[in-house]
Structure formats: structure tokens, C-alpha cells
N, C-alpha and C positions, 0 to 999 in steps of 0.2 A: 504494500500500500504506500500512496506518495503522502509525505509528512503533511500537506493540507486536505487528507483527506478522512474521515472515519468509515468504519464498519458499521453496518446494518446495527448490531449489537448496542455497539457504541454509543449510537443516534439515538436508539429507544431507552437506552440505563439512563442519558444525560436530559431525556425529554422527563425520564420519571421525576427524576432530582429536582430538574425545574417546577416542574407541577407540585411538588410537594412544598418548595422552599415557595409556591405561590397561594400556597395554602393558608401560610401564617399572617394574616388581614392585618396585625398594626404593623409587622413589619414591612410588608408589601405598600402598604399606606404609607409610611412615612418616607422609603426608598421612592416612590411615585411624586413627590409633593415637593423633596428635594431637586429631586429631575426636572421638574416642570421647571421649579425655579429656576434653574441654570438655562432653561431650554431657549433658544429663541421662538417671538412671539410670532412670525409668520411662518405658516406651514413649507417646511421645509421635507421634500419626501423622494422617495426615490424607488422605484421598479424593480422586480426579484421575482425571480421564481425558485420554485421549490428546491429544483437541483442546486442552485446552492448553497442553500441549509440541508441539504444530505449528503454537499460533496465536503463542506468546512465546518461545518458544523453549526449550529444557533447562534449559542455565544461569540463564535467567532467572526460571523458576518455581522452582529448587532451591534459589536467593540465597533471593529471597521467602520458601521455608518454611522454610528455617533464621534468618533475619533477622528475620522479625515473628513469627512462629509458636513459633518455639524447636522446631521438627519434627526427628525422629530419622526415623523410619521412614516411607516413602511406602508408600497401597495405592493401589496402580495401577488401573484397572479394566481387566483382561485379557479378558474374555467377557461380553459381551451386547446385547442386540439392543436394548435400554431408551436412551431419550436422559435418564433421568432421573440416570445415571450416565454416561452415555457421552459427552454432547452439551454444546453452550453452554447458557445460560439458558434457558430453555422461553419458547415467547409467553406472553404479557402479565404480565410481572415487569419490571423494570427492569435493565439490564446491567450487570453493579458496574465499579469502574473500573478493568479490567486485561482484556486480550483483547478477541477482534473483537467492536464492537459489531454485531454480526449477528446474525439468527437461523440455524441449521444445521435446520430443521424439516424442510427441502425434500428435503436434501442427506441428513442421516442415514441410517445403514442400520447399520450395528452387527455383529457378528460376535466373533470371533477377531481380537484387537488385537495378536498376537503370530504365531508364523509357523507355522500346522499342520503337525507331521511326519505323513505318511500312515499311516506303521508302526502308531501307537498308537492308529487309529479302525478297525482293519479287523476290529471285532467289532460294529459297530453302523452303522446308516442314515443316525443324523445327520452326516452332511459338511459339515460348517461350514465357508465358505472365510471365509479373510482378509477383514476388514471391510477392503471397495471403497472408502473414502473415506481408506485409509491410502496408498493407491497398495502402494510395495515396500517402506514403511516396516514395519517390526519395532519396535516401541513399548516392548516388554519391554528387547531389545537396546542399541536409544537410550538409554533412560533410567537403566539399569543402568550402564554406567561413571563417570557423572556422581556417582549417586548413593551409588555407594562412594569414591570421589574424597573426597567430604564425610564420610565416616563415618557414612552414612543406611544403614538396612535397607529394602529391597522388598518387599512382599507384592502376592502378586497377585489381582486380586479377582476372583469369581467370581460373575455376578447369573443368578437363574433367571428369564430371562427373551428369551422367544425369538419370530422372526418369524412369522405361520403360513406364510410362503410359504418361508421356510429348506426345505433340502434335508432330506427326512426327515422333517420337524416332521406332516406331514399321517398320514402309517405309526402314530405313537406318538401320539398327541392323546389327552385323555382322554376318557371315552362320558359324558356324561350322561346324567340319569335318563332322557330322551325318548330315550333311544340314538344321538343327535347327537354326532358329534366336536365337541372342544372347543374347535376352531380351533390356537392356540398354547401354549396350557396342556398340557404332558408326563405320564403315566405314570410315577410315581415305582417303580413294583411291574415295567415293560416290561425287562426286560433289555438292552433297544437301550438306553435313556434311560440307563441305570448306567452300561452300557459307555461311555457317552460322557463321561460326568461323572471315571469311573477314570480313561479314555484322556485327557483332557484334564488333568487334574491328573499322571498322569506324566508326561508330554507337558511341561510348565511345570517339574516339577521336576526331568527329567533335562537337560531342554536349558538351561536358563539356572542358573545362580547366584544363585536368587534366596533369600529366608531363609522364607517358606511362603506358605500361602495364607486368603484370608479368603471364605468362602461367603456369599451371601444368596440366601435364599427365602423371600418373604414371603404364600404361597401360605399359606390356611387349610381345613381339611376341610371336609366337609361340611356340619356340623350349623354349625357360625359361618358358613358363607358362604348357605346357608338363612336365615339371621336375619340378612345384614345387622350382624354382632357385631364389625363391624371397624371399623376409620375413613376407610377407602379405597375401599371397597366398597358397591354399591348391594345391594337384596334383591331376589337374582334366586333365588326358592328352589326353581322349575322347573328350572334348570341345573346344579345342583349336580353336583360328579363323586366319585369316576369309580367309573363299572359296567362296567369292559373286565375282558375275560376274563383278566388277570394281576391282577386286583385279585380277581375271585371265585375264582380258584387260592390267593392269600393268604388271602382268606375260610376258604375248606372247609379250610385245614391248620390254620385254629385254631375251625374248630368255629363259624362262624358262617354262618347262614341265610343264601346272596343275598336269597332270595325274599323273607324276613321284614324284610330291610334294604329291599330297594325300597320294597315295602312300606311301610314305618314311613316314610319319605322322599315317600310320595305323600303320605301323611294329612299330615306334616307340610308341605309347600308345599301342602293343604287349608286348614289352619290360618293359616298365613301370610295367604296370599290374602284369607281371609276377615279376617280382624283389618283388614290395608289396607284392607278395605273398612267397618271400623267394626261388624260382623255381630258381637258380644261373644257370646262361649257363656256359657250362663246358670249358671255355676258361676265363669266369668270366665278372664281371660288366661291369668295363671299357671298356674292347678289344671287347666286344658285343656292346656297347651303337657307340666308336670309329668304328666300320664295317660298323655301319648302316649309319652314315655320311659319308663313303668313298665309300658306295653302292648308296646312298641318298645324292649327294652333294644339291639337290635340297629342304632337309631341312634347310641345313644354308640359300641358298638362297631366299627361300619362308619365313625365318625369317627374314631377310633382309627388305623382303617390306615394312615390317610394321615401322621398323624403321626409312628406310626412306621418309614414309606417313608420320608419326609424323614428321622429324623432317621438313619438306616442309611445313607442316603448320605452322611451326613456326615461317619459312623465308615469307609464306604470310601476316601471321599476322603481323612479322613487315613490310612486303612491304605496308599494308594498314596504319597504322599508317603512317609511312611518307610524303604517300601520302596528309596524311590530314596537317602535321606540320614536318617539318628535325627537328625538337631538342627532337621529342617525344622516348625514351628508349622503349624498350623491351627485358624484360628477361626470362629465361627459366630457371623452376626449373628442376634440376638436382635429380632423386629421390636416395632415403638409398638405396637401393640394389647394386648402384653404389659403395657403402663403401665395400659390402662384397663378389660380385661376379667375379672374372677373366672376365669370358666369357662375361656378359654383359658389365664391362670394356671397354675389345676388339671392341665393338660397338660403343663405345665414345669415339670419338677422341676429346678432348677439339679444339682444331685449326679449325677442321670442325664448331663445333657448333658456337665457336666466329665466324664465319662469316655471323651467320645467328642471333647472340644476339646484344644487347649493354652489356647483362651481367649475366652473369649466379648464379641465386641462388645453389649453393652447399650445399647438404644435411650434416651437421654432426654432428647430435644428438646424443650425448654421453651418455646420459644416456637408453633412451629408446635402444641404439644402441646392448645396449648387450644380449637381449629376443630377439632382429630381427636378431641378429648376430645368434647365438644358433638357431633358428628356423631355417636360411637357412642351418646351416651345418648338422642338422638334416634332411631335406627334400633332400637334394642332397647325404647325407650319407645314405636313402633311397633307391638308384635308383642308377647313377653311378659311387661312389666310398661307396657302399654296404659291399664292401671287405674290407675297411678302416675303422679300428677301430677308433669309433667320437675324440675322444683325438687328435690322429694323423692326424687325417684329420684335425681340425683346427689348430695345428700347422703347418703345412706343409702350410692349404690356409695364413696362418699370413704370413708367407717366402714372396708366391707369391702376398702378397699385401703390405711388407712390414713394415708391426706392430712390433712393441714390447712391451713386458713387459703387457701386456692384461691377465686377466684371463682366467684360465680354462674353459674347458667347462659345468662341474659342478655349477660353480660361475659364470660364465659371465651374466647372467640374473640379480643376486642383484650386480654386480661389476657395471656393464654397462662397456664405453671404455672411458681412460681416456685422459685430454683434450692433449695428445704428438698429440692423434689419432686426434683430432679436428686441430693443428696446421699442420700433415703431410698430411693429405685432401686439406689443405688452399693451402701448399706449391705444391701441384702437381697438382692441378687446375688451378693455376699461373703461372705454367711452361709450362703447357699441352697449355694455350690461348697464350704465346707467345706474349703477350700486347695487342693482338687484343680485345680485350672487360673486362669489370673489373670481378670480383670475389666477392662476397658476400656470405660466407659461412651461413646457417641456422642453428640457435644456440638455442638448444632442452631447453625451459621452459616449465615443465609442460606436457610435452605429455603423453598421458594414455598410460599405460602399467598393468600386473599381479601385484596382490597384494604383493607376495613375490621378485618383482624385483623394478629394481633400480627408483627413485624417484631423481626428481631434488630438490638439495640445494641451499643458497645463495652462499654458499662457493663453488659450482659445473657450478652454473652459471660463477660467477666472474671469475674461474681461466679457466672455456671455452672462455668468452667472450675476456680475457686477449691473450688466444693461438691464435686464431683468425687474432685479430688484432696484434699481435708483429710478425703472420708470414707473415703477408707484404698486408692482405684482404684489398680491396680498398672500406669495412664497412662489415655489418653485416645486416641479418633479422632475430629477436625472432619469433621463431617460437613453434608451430602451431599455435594456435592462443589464443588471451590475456582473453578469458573467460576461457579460462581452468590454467592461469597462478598466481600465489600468487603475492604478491604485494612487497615483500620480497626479489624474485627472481629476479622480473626485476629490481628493484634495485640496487639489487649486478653486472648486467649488466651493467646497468648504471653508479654505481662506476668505473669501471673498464675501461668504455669507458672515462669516464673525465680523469682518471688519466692519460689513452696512450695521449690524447688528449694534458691535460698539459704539 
């Protein structure tokens, strides 16, 4: 075994210890009251998954984020099937220096990182069991005595992201246009899929003590996943979803055409297809791509649903939370494509979503930001601004989102975007909520990216983490998560949070 790692054995004699020594109420009490005291006052928190409190142990990773990090509050990642959250480093990145250097590719499988009670799934298909690579561990349970020991707050996180071969996932898939299930992708409109998302979050918030939860769904509707208008996404504008029959039930109660929407979704992946193939309509990209929505109002609106599926789940999941406890938080991450698209902009209204959060994690990873940035102006400089030469097209989109001083588009990949961009994100999320729920900007350590693009520093950390918080963030969450981060980096985070601090 490597010196940062423990045995199965190990892990479960030191979870006992902990449970016990969390047994004893005035000592636990007074260890918790001192912490806080010491703690900084803005939510300072950072992303984990389970692997590595099974690869370093509790105690180990908890020193760490309170020691280099100045970390208040862990989110844990409780649900999903993703290794992007769940798992060690992904191949071909380099392994930072803490936990197994190994890959888990093989081994992954993801699930439910805490312990399903049956009671609260018996409205829906999806039967998620216990992710199999926990054995009988309870991840929530483990982590949780440790973490109030120190005076840390828990959230537990929530990723939409699921196996196709999970129990149920096949029932609820969404139909794309060719009326193909959509493998692993859910029905946000399916009432199995809500029930499970309800049943899961009371489920976390009646059984543990935990302080709330944090969602991600970085799923986009239709009309951006037709075009390619994201930074993670190829243009697949044939597959676009979903036409199941709970999405044309939400359809006809607001008065919109299925027909007129397929429809409008053929001609547009017409369109698509032919731009890829360089075929220019002779009025040109734009004024072709703009007919088809002024022919087709019924693709904004058919785009629409989905967003407002998503963002109803969101307002369920906290309605179930409160249900079980009013002090329990729930937040919604805000994904990157928000940093570089107009039109999905237009979709997020900060004021809407604060009504439905306690607080919105806000994407603004600078460093990987500049390969995702590049990649969308490439895939929309594809299709419909074709005719826009890439240089001009991202200056122009900097205008309409308001950047400066960002590199080319040559450089923007090793430049990445610098942390002005991390502070004017901070400050327009905080305008946009209008006080109704806090802001917590996501500050990129360590995320993977191409070998020739940009890489996070101490000194890239620090002077993000520093934008952040001087532009008025009511804290922060390091992100993606701490197996893939150097020990150097969060550091230089954590410097920087003491200093606003002091």
C-alpha cells in the first residue's frame, strides 16, 4: 500500500473512533463553537468525492482543507454516475500529489455514495443502489462526524448524471427527434425522473444532519445542443431531445404545436448539416439560421421546456429539503457556457433562479475557460455566424458579454481568461440576484484540459480566489474536485482567503 493510502479495514476502525468520539455532545459542542470562531465568515467550500476519503483517509483530507485551503464547508458529491466528480484524475492528466496514483477508469461505476432508504423511491423506477465500489461504506455518515468535529458545514452534491444501464435509466430516456431513446440522458417533464430527484433529496435531508444541498445539470435544450453552442458539446443537431410524450403533454398545456416544433427542429438540423458542409444559403448564415426562428417560433419555444423542467426541479428539490428542516440551503450550479454564450444568457435570469436557490454556485474557471471559450466560438463560427471571420466573431461576442483585454483566438487556449473575467462574472451574478440568495463563484483548480492549454498556478489561483472575493462573493467553491487539484494550489486559495479575511 502507498503511504497516503488506507485499507478497507482501516477506513471503517477510524470511521468507528470518529462516530464515537462524536458521540460525546459537550465535547463535540465546544470543539464546534471554537471552530466557528476561528472560521471565516463567508462560505468558503470546496468539491470531493468519496475516493478520496477512502484513498487518504477523513482526517486527512479534512486537516488538508482546513490547513491550506482555509475551507469551512465540504460538498461532498453524494449522487452520480460521472467520474468527473466522482472518481480520481481522468487519463491522460497528471496525478497531483496526494492520493493513489492510479487510475479508477476501470473500476468506476458511481451511484448513490450514501445509503438509499427504500421508503422514499417507491414513486419512481429509478433504483439507484449504493455505488458498488463503496462496498458498506456510507460516505455521507463517514464524513459527517469528522466534519463537524472541525466546525465544517456539509452539502451534499447532487450531479445529473447517470449510467444508461442504471436501473430505470432505459423507462425515462429522452426520444429524440428520430424517436430514439436517448441512452442516459432523463426526462426532466417524466414524473418517475422528479420522483426520484424529490425522493433522493428527502432521502439526504431526513437521514443525515447534513446543512443542504448543491444540484448540477449541465444539460442544454435543444436549440444550443443543435448548434453545438456549448463548450463541451459536439453538433449532433439530429439528436436533439426530447419529443416523449410528457414533454408534448407540457407542450399542449401551454399552447404549443408538437408538430410545428419537430418540424422547425428538422429544417433546423437541414441547416446545420448543410453549413458543415460549407453549402452557404444565398442570403447567408445568419439571415437563414434568423428565418427559421421567425418561420419556427416554436423552436425557441420547444427550447424553453426544457429549461424550464430543469429549472422546476430545482425549486422541488429545495421544496423537499425544507420540508424536512427551514435552515437547510440549496444551491444550483450555474454551468461555463453561461460565461461565453449570449443566447443561453438570455435564458438566465439571475432574479428568476434566486427565487428558486439559497445560492447559486457560479461557474468561473479561468483557466480551463479559455479551450471552452475557443471551442464555442468555433462550433457557432461553424453554423450561424459561418460568415464571421473567428477573430471577429470573438471580438464582437467579448463586446456582447462584456470582456476585456482576453486573448486572441489563436492564444486563448494557453492564455485561458484572466481573473478581471472571474471578478466581472462575480459582479453580474450579484446584480442579476438582486440580494435574493448569495453568490458563490467556482474557482477552477486543477480542471483537465489539452496538453498545450492553460494549466492552473499558485499565483492563478490566488489572484482568482483574491477577484472573487474583493468583488463582493458572499465565499467561494474550489472546484472541480480536490483529487484532481495540487496541494500548492489550494493553498495559494487559501492564502488569499485569510488575507480578504484579515
Amino acid at each position: 500500500m502507498k503511504p497516503n493510502s488506507i485499507t478497507r479495514r482501516e477506513f471503517i476502525q477510524s470511521t468507528a473512533a470518529i462516530t464515537a468520539a462524536a458521540a460525546t455532545p459537550a465535547l463535540l459542542s465546544s470543539q464546534v463553537r471554537a471552530a466557528e470562531k476561528s472560521a471565516p465568515q463567508k462560505m468558503i467550500g470546496i468539491q470531493v468525492g468519496s475516493v478520496s476519503f477512502t484513498d487518504e483517509g477523513v482526517d486527512t483530507v479534512l486537516d488538508i482543507f482546513q490547513e491550506k485551503g482555509a475551507i469551512n464547508t465540504v460538498f461532498l458529491t453524494t449522487f452520480t454516475h460521472s467520474r468527473g466528480l466522482g472518481g480520481r484524475q481522468i487519463p491522460g492528466q497528471p496525478f497531483p500529489d496526494h492520493g493513489k496514483q492510479e487510475s479508477d477508469e476501470t473500476t468506476y461505476h458511481g451511484g448513490i455514495f450514501s445509503t438509499p432508504h427504500a421508503e422514499f423511491y417507491k414513486n419512481t423506477v429509478l433504483k439507484i443502489p449504493h455505488a458498488p465500489e463503496l462496498g458498506d461504506v456510507d460516505i455521507v455518515a463517514t464524513v459527517l462526524p469528522s466534519a463537524r468535529k472541525r466546525g465544517m458545514k456539509l452539502f451534499c452534491t447532487l450531479e445529473d448524471v447517470f449510467r444508461a444501464d442504471a436501473p430505470g435509466v432505459s423507462q425515462v430516456a429522452e426520444v429524440d427527434l428520430q424517436g430514439r431513446r436517448a441512452g442516459a440522458f432523463l426526462c426532466l417533464y417524466n414524473p418517475d425522473v422528479r420522483a426520484f430527484w424529490t425522493g433522493l433529496a428527502t432521502d439526504l435531508c431526513k437521514s443525515y444532519d447534513i446543512d443542504g444541498l448543491l444540484l448540477l445539470n449541465e444539460r442544454n435544450g435543444p436549440l444550443l445542443e443543435a448548434l453545438g453552442a456549448s463548450h463541451t458539446q459536439s453538433i449532433v443537431s439530429d439528436r436533439v431531445t426530447c419529443f416523449c410524450e410528457f414533454h408534448q403533454q407540457a407542450a399542449r398545456e401551454r399552447g404549443i404545436s408538437f408538430d410545428r416544433a419537430r418540424e422547425g427542429y428538422r429544417q433546423l438540423n437541414g441547416f446545420v448539416q448543410a453549413a458543415l458542409a460549407g453549402q452557404r444559403p444565398s442570403d447567408g448564415y445568419f439571415v437563414e439560421f434568423w428565418r427559421l426562428l421567425v418561420e419556427y417560433p416554436e423552436i425557441i419555444a420547444w427550447d424553453r421546456l426544457f429549461d424550464e423542467a430543469k429549472h422546476q426541479v430545482l425549486a422541488e428539490i429545495n421544496a423537499a429539503a425544507k420540508s424536512m428542516r427551514k435552515d437547510l440551503q440549496v444551491g444550483f450550479h450555474i454551468e461555463h457556457v453561461n460565461s461565453f454564450n449570449p443566447i443561453f444568457r438570455a435564458t438566465r435570469r439571475y432574479a428568476e433562479l434566486a427565487q428558486k436557490a439559497d445560492f447559486l454556485k457560479v461557474v468561473a474557471y479561468n483557466n480551463c475557460a479559455g479551450e471552452r471559450y475557443a471551442n464555442f466560438i468555433r462550433n457557432v463560427g461553424s453554423t450561424v455566424f459561418r460568415d464571421v471571420p473567428p477573430d471577429e466573431l470573438l471580438a464582437f461576442n467579448n463586446h456582447l458579454l462584456n470582456y476585456e483585454h482576453e486573448a486572441g483566438l489563436a492564444g486563448l487556449a494557453t492564455a485561458g481568461l484572466s481573473p478581471d473575467y472571474v471578478a466581472r462574472e462575480t459582479k453580474r451574478a450579484i446584480a442579476g440576484v438582486q440580494g435574493k440568495c448569495k453568490i458563490l463563484p467556482g474557482i477552477d483548480i486543477g480542471i483537465p484540459t489539452a496538453a498545450t492549454s492553460r494549466k492552473a498556478s499558485p499565483d492563478d489561483t490566488y489572484a482568482a480566489t483574491k477577484a472573487a472575493l474583493a468583488a463582493g462573493a458572499d465565499g467561494l467553491i474550489f472546484s472541480r474536485k480536490y483529487s484532481e487539484m495540487r496541494l500548492a494550489n489550494l493553498a495559494a486559495g487559501g492564502k488569499a482567503v485569510r488575507e480578504l479575511a484579515g
